[in-house]
PASE-149862 format. One record per residue (C-alpha): residue in one letter; x, y, z; chain. Coordinates in steps of 0.2 Angstrom, whole numbers, plus 5000, padded with zeros to 4 digits. Layout:
PASE-149862
<rest a	x X	y Y	z Z	kette A> $
...
***
This chain:
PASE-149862
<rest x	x 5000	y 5000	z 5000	kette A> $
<rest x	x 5008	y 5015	z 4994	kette A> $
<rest x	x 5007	y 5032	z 5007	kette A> $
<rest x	x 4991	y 5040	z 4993	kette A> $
<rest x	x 4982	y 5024	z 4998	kette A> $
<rest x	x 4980	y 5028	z 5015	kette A> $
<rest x	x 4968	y 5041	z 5013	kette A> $
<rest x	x 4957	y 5034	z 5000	kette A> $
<rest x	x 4955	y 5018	z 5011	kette A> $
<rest x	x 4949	y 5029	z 5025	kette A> $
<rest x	x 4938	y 5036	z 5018	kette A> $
<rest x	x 4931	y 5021	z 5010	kette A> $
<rest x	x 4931	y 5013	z 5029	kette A> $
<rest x	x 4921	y 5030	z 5034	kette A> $
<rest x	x 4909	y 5026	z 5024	kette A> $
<rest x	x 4905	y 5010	z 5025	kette A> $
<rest x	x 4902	y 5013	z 5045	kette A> $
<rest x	x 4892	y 5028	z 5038	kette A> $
<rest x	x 4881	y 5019	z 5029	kette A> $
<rest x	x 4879	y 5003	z 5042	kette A> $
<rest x	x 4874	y 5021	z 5055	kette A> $
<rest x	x 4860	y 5022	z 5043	kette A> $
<rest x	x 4852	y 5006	z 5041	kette A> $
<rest x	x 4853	y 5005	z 5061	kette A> $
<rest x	x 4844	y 5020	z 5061	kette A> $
<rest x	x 4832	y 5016	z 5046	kette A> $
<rest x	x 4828	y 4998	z 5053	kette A> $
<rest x	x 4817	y 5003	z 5068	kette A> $
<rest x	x 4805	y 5015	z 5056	kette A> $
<rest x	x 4804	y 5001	z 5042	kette A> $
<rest x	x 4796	y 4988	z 5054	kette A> $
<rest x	x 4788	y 5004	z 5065	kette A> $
<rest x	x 4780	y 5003	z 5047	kette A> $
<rest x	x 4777	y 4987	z 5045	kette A> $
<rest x	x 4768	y 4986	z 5060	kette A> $
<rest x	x 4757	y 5002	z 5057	kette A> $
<rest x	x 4751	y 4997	z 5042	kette A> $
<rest x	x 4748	y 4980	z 5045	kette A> $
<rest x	x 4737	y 4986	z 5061	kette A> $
<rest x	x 4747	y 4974	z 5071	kette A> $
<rest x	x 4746	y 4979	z 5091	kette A> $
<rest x	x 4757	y 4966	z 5101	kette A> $
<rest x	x 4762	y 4971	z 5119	kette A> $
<rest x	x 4774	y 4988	z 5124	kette A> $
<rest x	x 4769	y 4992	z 5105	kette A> $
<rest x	x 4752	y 4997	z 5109	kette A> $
<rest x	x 4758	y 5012	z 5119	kette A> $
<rest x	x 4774	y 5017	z 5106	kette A> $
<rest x	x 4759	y 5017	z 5091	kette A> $
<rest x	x 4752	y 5032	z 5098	kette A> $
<rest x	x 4768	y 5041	z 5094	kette A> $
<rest x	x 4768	y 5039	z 5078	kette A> $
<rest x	x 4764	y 5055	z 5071	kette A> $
<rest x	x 4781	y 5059	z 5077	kette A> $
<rest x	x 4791	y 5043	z 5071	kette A> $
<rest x	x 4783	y 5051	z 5052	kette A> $
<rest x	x 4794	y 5066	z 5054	kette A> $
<rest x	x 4809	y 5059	z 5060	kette A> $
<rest x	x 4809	y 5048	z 5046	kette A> $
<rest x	x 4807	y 5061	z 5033	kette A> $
<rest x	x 4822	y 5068	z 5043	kette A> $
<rest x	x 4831	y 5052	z 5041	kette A> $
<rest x	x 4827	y 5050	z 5020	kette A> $
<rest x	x 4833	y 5068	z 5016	kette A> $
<rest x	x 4850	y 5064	z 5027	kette A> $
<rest x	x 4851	y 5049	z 5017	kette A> $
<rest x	x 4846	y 5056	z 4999	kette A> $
<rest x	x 4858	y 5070	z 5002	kette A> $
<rest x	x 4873	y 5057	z 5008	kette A> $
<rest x	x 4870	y 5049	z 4990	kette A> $
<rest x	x 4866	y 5031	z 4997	kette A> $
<rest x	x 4854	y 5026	z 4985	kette A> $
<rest x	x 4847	y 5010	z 4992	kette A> $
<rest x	x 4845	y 5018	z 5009	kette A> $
<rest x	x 4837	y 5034	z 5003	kette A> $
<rest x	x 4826	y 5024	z 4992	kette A> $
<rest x	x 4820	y 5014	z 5009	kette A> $
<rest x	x 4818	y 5029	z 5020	kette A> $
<rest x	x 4809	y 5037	z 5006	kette A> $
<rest x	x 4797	y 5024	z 5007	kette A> $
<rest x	x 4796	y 5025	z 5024	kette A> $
<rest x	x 4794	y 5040	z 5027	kette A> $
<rest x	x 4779	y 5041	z 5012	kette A> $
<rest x	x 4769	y 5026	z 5019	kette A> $
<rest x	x 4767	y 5033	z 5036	kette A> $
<rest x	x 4765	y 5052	z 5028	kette A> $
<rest x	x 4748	y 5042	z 5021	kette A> $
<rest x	x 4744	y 5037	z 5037	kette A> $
<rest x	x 4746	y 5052	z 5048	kette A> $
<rest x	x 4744	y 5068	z 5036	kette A> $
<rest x	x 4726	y 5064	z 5032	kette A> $
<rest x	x 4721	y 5069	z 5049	kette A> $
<rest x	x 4731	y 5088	z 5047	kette A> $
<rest x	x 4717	y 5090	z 5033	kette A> $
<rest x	x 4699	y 5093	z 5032	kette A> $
<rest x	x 4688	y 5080	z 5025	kette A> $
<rest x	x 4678	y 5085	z 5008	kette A> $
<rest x	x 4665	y 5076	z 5016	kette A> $
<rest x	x 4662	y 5082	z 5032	kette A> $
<rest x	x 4642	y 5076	z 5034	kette A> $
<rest x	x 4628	y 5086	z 5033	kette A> $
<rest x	x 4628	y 5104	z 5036	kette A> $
<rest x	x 4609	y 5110	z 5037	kette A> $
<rest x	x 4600	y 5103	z 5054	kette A> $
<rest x	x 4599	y 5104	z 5074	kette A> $
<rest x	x 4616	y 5112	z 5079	kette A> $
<rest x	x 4622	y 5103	z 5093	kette A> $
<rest x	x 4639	y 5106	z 5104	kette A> $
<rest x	x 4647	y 5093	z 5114	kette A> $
<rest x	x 4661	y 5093	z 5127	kette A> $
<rest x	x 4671	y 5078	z 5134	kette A> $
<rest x	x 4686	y 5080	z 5147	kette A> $
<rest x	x 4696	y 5069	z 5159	kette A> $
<rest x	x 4694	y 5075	z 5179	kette A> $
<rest x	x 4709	y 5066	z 5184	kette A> $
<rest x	x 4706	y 5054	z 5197	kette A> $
<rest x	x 4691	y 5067	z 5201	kette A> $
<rest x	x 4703	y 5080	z 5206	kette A> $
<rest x	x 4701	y 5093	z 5191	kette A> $
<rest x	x 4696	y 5111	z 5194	kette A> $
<rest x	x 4675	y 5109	z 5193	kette A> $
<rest x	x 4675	y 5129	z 5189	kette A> $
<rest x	x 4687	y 5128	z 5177	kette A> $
<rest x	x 4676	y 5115	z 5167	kette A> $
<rest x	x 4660	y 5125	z 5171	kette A> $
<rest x	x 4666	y 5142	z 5162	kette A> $
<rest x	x 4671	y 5129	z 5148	kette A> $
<rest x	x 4654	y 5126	z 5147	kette A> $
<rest x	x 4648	y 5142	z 5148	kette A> $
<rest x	x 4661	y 5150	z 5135	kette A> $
<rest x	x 4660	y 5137	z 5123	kette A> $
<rest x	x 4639	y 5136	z 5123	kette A> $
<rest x	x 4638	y 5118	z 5127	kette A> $
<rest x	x 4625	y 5106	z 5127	kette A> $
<rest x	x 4633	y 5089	z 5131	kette A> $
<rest x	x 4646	y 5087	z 5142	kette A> $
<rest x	x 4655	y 5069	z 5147	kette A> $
<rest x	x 4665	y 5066	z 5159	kette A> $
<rest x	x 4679	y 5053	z 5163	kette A> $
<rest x	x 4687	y 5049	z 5181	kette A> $
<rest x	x 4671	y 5057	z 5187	kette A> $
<rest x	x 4669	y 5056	z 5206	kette A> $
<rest x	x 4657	y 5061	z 5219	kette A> $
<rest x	x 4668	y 5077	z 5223	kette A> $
<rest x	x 4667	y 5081	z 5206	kette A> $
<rest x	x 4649	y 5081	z 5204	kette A> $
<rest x	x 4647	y 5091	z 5220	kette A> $
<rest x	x 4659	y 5102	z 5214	kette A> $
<rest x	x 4648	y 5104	z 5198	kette A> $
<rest x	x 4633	y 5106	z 5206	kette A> $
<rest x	x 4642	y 5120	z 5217	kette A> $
<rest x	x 4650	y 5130	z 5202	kette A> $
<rest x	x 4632	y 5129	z 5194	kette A> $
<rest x	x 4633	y 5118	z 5181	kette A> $
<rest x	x 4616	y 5110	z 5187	kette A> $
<rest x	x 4607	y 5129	z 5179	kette A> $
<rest x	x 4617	y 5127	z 5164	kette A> $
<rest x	x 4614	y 5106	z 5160	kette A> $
<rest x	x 4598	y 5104	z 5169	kette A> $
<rest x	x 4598	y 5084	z 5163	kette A> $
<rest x	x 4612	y 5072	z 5168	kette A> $
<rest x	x 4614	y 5053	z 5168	kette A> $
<rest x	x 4627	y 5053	z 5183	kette A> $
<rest x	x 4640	y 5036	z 5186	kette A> $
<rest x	x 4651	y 5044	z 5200	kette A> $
<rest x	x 4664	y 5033	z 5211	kette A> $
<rest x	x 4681	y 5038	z 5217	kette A> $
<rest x	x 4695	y 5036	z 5208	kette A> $
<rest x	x 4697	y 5033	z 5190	kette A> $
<rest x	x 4681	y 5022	z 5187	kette A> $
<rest x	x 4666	y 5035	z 5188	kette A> $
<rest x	x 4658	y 5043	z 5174	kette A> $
<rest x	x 4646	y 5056	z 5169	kette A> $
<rest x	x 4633	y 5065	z 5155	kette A> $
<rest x	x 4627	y 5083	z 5158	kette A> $
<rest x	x 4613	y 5089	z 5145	kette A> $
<rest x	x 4606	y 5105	z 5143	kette A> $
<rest x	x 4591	y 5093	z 5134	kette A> $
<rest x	x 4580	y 5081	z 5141	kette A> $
<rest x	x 4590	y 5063	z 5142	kette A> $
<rest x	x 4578	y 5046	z 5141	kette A> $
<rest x	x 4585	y 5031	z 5148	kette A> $
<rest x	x 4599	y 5036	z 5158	kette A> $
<rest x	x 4609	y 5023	z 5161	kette A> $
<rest x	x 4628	y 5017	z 5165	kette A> $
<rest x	x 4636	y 5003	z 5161	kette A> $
<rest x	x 4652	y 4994	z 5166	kette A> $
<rest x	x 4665	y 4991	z 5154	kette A> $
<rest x	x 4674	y 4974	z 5155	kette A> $
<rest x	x 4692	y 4984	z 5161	kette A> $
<rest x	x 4679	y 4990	z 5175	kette A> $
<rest x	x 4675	y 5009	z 5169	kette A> $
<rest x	x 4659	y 5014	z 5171	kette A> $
<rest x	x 4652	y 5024	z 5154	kette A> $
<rest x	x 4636	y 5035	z 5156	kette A> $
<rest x	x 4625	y 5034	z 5143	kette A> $
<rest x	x 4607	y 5041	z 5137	kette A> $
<rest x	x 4595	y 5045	z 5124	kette A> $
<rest x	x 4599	y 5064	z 5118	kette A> $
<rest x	x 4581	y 5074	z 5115	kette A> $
<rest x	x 4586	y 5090	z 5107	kette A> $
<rest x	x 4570	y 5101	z 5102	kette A> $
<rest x	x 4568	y 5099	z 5083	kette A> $
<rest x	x 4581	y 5083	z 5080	kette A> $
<rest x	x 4580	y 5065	z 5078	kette A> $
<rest x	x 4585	y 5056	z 5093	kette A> $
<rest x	x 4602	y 5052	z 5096	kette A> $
<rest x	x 4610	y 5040	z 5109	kette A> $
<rest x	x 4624	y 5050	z 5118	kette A> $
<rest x	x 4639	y 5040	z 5128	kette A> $
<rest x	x 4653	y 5045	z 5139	kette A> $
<rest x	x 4668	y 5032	z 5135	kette A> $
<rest x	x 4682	y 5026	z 5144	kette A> $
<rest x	x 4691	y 5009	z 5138	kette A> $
<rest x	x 4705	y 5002	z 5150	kette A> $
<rest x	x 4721	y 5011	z 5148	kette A> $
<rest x	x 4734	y 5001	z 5143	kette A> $
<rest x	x 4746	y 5006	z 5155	kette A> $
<rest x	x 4752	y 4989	z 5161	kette A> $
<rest x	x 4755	y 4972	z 5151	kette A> $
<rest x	x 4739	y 4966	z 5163	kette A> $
<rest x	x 4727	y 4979	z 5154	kette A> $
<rest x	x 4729	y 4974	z 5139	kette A> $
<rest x	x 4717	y 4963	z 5136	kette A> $
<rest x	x 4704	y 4975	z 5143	kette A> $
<rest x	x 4710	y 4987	z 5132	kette A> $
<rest x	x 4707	y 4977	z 5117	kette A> $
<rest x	x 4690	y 4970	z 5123	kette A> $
<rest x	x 4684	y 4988	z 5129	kette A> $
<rest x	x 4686	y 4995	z 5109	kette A> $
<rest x	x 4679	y 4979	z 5102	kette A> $
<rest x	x 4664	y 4982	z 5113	kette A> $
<rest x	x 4661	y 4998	z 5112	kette A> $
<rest x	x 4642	y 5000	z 5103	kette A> $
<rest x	x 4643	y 5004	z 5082	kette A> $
<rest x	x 4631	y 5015	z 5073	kette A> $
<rest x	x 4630	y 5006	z 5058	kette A> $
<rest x	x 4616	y 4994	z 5052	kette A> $
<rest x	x 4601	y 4994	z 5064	kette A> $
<rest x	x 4610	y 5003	z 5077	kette A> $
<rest x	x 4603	y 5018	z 5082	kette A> $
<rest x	x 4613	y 5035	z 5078	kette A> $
<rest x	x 4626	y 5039	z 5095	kette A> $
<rest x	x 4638	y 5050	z 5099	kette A> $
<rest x	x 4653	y 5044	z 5108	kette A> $
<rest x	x 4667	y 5056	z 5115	kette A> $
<rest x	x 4678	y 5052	z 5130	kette A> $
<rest x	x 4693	y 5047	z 5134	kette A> $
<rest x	x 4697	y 5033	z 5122	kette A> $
<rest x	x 4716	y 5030	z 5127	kette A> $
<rest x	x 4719	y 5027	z 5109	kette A> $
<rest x	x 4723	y 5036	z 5092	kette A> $
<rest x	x 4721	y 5034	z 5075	kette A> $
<rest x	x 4734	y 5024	z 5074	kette A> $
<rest x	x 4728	y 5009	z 5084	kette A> $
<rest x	x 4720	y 4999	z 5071	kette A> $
<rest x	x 4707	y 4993	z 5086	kette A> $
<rest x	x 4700	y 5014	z 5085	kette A> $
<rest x	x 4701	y 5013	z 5069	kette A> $
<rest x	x 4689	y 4998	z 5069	kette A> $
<rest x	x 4676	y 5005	z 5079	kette A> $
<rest x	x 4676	y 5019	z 5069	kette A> $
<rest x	x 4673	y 5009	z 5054	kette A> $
<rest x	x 4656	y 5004	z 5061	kette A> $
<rest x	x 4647	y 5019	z 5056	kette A> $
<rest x	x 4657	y 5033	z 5064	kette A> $
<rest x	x 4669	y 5048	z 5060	kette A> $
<rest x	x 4681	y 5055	z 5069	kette A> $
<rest x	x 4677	y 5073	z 5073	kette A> $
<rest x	x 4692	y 5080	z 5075	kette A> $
<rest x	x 4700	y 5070	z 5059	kette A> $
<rest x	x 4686	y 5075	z 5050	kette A> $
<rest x	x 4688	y 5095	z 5049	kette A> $
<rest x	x 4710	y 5092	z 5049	kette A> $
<rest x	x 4716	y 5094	z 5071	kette A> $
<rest x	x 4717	y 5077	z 5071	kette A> $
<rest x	x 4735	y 5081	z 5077	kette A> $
<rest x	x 4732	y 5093	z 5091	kette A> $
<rest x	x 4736	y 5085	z 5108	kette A> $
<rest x	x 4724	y 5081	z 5121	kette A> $
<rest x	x 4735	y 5070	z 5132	kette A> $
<rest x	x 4753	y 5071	z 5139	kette A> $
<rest x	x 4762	y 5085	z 5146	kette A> $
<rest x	x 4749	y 5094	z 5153	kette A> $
<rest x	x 4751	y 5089	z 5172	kette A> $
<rest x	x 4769	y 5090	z 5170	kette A> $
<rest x	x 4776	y 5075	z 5163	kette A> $
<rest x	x 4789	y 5074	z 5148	kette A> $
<rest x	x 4779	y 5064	z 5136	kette A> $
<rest x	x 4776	y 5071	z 5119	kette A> $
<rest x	x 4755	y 5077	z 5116	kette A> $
<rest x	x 4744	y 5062	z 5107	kette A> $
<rest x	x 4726	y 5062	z 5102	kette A> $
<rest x	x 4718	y 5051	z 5115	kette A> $
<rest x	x 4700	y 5063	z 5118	kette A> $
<rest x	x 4689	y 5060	z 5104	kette A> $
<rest x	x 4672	y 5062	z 5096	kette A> $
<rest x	x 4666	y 5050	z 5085	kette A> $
<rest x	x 4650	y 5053	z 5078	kette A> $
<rest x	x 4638	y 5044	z 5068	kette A> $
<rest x	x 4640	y 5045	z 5047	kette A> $
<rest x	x 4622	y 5054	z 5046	kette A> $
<rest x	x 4628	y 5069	z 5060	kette A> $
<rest x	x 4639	y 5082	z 5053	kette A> $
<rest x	x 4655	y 5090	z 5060	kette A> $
<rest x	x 4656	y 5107	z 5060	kette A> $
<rest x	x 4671	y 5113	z 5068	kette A> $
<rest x	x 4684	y 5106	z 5085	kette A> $
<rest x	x 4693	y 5115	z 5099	kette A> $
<rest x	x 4706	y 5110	z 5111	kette A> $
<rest x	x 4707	y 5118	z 5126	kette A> $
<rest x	x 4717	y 5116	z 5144	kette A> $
<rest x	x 4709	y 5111	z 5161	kette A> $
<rest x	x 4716	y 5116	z 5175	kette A> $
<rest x	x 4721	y 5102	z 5185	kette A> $
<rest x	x 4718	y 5089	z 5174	kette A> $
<rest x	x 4730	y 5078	z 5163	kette A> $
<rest x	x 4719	y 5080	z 5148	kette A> $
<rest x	x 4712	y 5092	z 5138	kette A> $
<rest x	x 4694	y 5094	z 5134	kette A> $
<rest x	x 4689	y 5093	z 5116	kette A> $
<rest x	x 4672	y 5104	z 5111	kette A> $
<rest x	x 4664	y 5099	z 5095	kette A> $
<rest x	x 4651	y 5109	z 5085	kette A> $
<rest x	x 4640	y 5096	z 5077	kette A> $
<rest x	x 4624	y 5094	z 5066	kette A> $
<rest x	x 4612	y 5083	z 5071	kette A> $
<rest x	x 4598	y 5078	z 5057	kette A> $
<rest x	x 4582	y 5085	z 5059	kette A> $
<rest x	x 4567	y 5073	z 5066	kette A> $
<rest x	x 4556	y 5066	z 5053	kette A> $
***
């Protein structure tokens, strides 16, 4: 090996660990891929799934760095990577054409997350009053809550309620500022209790409203109530009445069991007029976890979305999501 050797086989060594970097780095997004698309959910992966808007941009991140190092077969890979999980995430960051029917009974609906019981009940109550609302479910809904209601004066705003209240994370409830037949709770099988009743707004068909918390699948041992809580959750499609569920799904649209349920006669609200990204779970009681989508409203296909908003609740590790709806007008 001659001294002008030296440097060229250097380099050649350089980039040859370079480009073994890169496939390290691209091999976690291509089967992050795999699994997405396939709608595969095993274990820890349930929870990292949520995350996924974010693995999208750093794997655009990671096909320019490669594209731009010239390593064709690796910038080929990432670029694929990167565009599959742009077509799964992006869609949400844009209105729907189709967002249902916009002439009928508007109707606006709230659901927020109390926290063990322990969110501000005033904070929630000049939600109510500032965003006009008519429905409002709650999650983690306990009796100190609903005395705490009752003292901020949500009882004059929502006159009619189907209340589920028990300490701690279990308790549930519905406020309605229109009659509610059948009030009614019922307990999921991870042990959640979801309020429920018939919505009877002046001039529009009946609607059957639900308050929804699926197990969280926090630990390995919930995960099987986790699964079983979407798969039971009630459809809206073939002889089903037309519902409303908003809550605190402890899922995003990328867990292929929301997605699912969606699928039987629903539509995502928020996706549906493009803040499918805005965070409603995460940092907001002080923990260094990245904002997700957990908070939704799914509506039936024959109940137009007008618009969404996000907004903070004091206390509270969630945010509320309000949404403007159209319900269709009784026959």
């Amino acid at each position: 090996m001659t001294i002008t050797d030296a440097p060229v086989k250097a380099r050649q060594a350089r980039s040859k660990v370079l480009t073994v970097l890169l496939w390290i780095l691209l091999t976690p997004g291509l089967v992050w891929t795999v699994i997405r698309v396939g709608g595969w959910e095993p274990g820890r992966l349930i929870q990292l799934l949520a995350f996924t808007p974010y693995v999208a941009i750093g794997s655009l991140i990671l096909a320019v760095v490669t594209l731009v190092l010239r390593r064709r077969v690796a910038g080929l890979v990432a670029s694929l990577i990167a565009v599959v999980l742009a077509a799964c995430v992006v869609p949400r960051a844009l209105p729907d054409l189709d967002k249902g029917p916009g002439q009928g009974v508007v109707l606006r609906v709230m659901t927020a997350n109390m926290l063990l019981g322990g969110a501000d009940t005033a904070d929630v109550v000049r939600l109510v009053k500032e965003n006009r609302v008519d429905v409002l479910a709650l999650q983690e809904f306990a009796p100190k809550t609903l005395a705490g209601l009752t003292a901020a004066g949500l009882d004059e705003l929502l006159p009619y309620r189907s209340p589920a209240a028990e300490p701690g994370a279990s308790g549930s409830g519905l406020y309605s500022r229109y009659p509610l037949a059948e009030p009614n709770s019922q307990r999921n099988h991870g042990g959640f209790l979801q309020a429920s009743g018939t919505l009877l707004a002046p001039g529009a068909a009946p609607v059957v409203v639900e308050s929804v918390h699926p197990s969280a699948p926090a630990l390995p041992q919930w995960f099987g109530d986790w699964r079983t809580d979407l798969a039971n959750e009630p459809r809206s499609d073939g002889d089903n009445p037309r519902r409303i569920l908003l809550g605190d799904f402890n899922s995003t649209l990328d867990h292929s069991a929301l997605r699912t349920l969606i699928a039987h006669g629903y539509r995502d609200a928020a996706d549906t007029v493009g803040q499918g990204w805005v965070g409603t779970w995460g940092p907001y009681d002080g923990d260094l976890i990245p904002p997700v989508m957990i908070d939704h409203v799914l509506v039936d296909q024959q109940i137009g979305v007008r618009d969404v908003s996000v907004h903070g609740v004091k206390d509270s590790d969630h945010r509320s999501v309000v949404a403007e709806l159209t319900l269709p007008a009784a026959s």
